[in-house]
N, C-alpha and C positions, 0 to 999 in steps of 0.2 A: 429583589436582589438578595443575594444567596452568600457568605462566605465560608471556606470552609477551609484552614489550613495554608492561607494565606492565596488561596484560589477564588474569585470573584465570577459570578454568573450575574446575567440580565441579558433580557429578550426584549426587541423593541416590537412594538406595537404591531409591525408589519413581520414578525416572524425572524429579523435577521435576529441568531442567538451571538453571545459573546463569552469569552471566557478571556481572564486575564489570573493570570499568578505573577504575585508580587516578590521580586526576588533583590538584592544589594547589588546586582549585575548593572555596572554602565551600559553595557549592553542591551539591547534588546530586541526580541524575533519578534515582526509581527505580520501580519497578513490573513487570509481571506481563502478560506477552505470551502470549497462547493461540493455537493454529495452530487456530484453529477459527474458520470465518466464514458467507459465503452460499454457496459451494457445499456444505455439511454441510446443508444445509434440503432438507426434500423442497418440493414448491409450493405447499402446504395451510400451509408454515412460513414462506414466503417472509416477510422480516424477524425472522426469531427471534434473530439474532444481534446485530444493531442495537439491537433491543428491549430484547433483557438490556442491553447496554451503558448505555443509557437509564435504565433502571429499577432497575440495583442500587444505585444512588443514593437511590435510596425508602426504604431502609429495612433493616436486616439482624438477627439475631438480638441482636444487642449496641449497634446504633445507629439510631435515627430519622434522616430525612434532614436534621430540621435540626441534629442533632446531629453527622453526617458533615460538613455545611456549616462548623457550625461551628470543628469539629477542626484543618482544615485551613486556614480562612481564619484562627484566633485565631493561627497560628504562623505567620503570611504565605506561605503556602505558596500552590500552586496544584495542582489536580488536576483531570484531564483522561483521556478516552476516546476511543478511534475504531474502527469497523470494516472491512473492506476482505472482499473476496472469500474471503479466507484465512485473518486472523488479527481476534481483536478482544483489544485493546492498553488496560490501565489504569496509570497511572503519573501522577508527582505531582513539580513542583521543591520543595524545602524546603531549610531549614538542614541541614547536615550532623549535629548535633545531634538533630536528631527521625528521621532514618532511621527511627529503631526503630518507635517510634508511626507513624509514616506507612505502612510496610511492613505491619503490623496490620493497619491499617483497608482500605487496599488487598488484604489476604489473606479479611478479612471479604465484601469485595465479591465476591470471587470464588468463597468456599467456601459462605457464608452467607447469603444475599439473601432477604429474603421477599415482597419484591411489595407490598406494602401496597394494597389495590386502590384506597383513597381520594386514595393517591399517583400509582399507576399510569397511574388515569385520566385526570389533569390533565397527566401527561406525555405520553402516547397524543396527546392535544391537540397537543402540542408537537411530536409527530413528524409528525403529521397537516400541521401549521404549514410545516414542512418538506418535504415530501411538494411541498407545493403551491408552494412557492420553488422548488424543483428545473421546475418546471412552467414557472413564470415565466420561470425562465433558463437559455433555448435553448444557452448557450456549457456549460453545465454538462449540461444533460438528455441533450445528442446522446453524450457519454461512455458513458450506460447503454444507448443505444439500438443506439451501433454494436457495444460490447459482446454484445447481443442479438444481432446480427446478425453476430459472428462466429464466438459459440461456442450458434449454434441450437440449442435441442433438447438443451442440457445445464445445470447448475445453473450456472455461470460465467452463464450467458443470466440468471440473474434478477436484476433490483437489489432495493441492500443495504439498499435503506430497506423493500422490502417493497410491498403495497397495504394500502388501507383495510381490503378485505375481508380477508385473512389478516389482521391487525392486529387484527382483531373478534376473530376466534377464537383467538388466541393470547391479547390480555389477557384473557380474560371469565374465567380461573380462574388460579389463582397456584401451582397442582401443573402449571400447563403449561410455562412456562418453567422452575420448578425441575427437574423430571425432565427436561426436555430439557439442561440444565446437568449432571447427573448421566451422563448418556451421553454427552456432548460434552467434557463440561471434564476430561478427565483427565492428571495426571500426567504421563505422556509427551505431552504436547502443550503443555505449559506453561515458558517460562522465566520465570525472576527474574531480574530485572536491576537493573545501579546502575551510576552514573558518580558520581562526587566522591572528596573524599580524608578518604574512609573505608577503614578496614584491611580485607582481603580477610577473614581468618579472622571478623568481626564480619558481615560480610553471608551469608556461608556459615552461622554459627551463628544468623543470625536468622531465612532461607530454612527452615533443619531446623526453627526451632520453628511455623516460619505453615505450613508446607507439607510437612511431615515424615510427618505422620498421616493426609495424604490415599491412599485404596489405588487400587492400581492394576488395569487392567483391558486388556482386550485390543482395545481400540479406538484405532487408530492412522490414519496417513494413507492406510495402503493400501487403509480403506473406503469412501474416496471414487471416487465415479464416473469412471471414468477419462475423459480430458478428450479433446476428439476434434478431428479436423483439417480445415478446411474447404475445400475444392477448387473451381475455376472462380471468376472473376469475378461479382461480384453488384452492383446498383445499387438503391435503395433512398430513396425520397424522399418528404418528406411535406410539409405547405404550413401554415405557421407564418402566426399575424399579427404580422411580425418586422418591425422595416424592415431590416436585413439578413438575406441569406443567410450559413447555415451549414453548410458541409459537414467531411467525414469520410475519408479515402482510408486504406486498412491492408489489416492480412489478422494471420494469427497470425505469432508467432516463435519465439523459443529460450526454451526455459525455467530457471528459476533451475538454476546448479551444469553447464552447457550447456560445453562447450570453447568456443564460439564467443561465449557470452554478451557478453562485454565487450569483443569485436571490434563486436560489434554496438552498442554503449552508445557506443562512440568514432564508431560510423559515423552512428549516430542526432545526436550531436551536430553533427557537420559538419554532416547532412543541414539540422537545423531544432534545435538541441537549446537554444533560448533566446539567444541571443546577438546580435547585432545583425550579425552577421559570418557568419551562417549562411548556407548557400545557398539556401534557399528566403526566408528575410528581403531577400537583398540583388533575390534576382528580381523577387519578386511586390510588395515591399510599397520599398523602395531604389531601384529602378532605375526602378518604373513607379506607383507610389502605387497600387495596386489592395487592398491590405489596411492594415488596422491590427495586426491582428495573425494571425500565421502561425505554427505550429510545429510539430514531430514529437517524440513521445512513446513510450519502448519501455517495458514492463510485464510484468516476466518472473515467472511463477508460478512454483507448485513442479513442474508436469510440463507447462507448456504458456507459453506469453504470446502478444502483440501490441505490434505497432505500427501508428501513425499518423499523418497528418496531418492537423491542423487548420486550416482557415481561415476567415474573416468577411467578407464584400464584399458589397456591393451585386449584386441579381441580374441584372442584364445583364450582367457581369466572370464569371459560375461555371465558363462553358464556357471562358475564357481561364487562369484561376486553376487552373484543376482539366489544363487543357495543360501552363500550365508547371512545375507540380507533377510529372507523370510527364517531362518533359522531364529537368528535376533528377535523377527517378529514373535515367533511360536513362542519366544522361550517367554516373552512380557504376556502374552495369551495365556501361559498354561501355567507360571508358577507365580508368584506372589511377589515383591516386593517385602526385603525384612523389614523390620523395625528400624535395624540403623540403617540398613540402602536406601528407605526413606528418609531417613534424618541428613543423611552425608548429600543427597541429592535436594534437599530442599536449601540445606546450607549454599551449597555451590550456587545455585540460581541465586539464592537472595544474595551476594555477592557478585554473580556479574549484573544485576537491575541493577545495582548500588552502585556499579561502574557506569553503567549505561547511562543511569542518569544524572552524571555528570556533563554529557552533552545537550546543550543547555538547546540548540537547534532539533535533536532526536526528543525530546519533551516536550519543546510546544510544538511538533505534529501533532505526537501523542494524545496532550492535551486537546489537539482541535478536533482531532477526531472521534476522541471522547466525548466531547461537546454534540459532536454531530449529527450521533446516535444515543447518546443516554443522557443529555443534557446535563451530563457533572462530567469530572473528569477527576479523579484520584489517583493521588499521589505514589510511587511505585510502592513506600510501604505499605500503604492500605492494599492495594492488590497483592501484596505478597503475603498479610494477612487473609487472606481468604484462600491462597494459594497452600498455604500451611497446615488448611483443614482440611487438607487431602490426605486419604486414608488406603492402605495394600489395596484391601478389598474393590474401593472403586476406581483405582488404576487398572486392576485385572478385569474388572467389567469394561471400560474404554475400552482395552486393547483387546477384548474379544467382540468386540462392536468393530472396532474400525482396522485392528491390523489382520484382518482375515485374508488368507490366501483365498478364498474360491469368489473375493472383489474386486481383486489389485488390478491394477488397469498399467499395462506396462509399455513402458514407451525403449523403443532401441536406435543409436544413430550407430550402424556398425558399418 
């Protein structure tokens, strides 16, 4: 057992890790992060990981779902799922008081689910519901698409919702998702996490009793398909009934645990990183009114990621919008970073972490995910100490690494 800044680590025996930060919050976030997501699916599975997510809300050997509903909603709590490429993440706000019960029912979900298929179904509906918003909405859809179209040909290429058709075949028997939860959800892939001010030995003795008796097995991250890299320039366009155009500019990048990762997180911000001060904000959409909204997004896996750019305009603007988007690019490629542009921009970012992590729910992910892959998780000023030791020179080596025209992989809904 480890602490470090009021951050507490211990791994039990069979590999589940834990992380808890102790904080004066009544409050507290806890639940149960699995490094398991859409790349673990072959194509025939595409959605399995969503699914479960979905579905162990149905029902489990000890609770019906209205009785899950109720558990949670009679202590005012709230509980909440999501999946991503990597990880699918259950966790719940309560009273610090009910930890205990909450962590339960949350370990049920995970060890025990049964599918209930008269539940299953009406959910399936629901994803199906979904399925068909993501259709609806181009600003949302073109994220899976460019995804497709940077990591071709491997399971990163598939989205997390799945199709209808795999979706048939997964629900149609309720031994299909539990065996695939048996080979997937194991122990070494699993954290338990908590933020509130709850004593660390209490979360650590409640971790051994939900998660103490699961066995372990020899299925880890290194069965995953290794993730591959994609070369040359690509364009890629499809004809939406939008009244805007939407497009997509990227390529891959650094992946999670990278030496350069967080040079590249500080350069991504400049670039477009949300701000109204961004460079691509002040060009395309400040100086010339040509968008509404613009920005650059970096997404670092555990042995690969991506960046990109988004923008929305009007389609006679895409061929001007999409110029001065790599203009931005060229000019981070070719001139430097002064002394104070890097002081003014390192200010600004340590100032919106500062904000961020105020949101006591956007921290303990953070934290579990940290736990997940580097088995610590530090605090945003410690990462923004290392962030600060970023220097002109190896921002202008990023950016002629990764913001190169003759890689960009370009995506268009026109």
């Amino acid at each position: 057992m480890q602490e470090n800044l009021q951050t507490f680590y211990h791994i039990l025996p069979n590999g589940v890790k834990i992380v808890h930060r102790h904080t004066t919050s009544p409050v507290a976030y806890v639940g149960v992060m699995v490094g398991v997501g859409t790349r673990d699916e072959l194509p025939k599975e595409n959605g399995m990981a969503h699914y479960i997510e979905h579905c162990v809300f149905k029902g489990t050997t000890h609770h019906s779902a209205r009785e899950i509903i109720r558990h949670i909603e009679g202590i005012g709590g709230e509980i909440n799922a999501y999946t991503t490429k990597e990880e699918t993440t259950f966790y719940a706000a309560t009273m610090v008081e009910h930890v205990a019960s909450t962590l339960r029912l949350i370990s049920e979900l995970v060890t025990c689910p049964t599918f209930p298929k008269a539940e299953t179904d009406k959910e399936l509906a629901v994803i199906y519901d979904e399925i068909e918003s993501y259709n609806d909405s181009p600003s949302e859809l073109i994220y899976d698409d460019f995804e497709a179209l940077v990591f071709e040909g491997h399971p990163l290429a598939m989205p997390i919702l799945g199709t209808k058709k795999s979706l048939r075949a997964i629900s149609r028997h309720a031994e299909t998702p539990i065996n695939w939860m048996r080979t997937h959800y194991t122990p070494a892939r699993m954290v338990v996490f908590c933020q509130g001010d709850v004593k660390p030995d209490k979360i650590f003795r409640l971790a051994e009793k939900e998660f103490g008796q699961l066995t372990p097995n020899n299925t880890n991250h290194t069965d995953r398909a290794a993730s591959t890299t994609t070369t040359g320039s690509a364009t890629l366009s499809f004809h939406k009934h939008t009244h805007q155009a939407h497009v997509m500019l990227g390529n891959t990048a650094y992946p999670l645990g990278h030496d350069r990762q967080l040079a590249l997180y500080l350069l991504n911000n400049i670039l477009g990183g949300g701000s109204l001060n961004s460079r691509l904000n002040i060009s395309l959409r400040e100086k010339r009114g040509l968008v509404y909204t613009v920005d650059s997004i970096y997404t670092p896996l555990s042995d690969t990621g991506y960046w990109c750019t988004y923008f929305a305009c009007d389609r006679e603007d895409i061929e001007q919008c999409e110029s001065l988007v790599k203009h931005e690019l060229d000019k981070l490629a070719t001139t430097p970073l002064s002394d104070a542009a890097l002081r003014n921009a390192l200010q600004q970012l340590r100032g919106q972490m500062a904000v961020a992590a105020q949101n006591q729910e956007s921290t303990a992910l953070s934290m579990a995910k940290s736990m997940l892959y580097f088995n610590s998780a530090p605090t945003w000023q410690q990462t923004f100490q290392k962030i600060a030791q970023t220097d002109p020179k190896t921002l202008l080596e990023i950016s002629q690494q990764i913001f190169t025209a003759n890689t960009l992989r370009t995506l268009r809904y026109e």
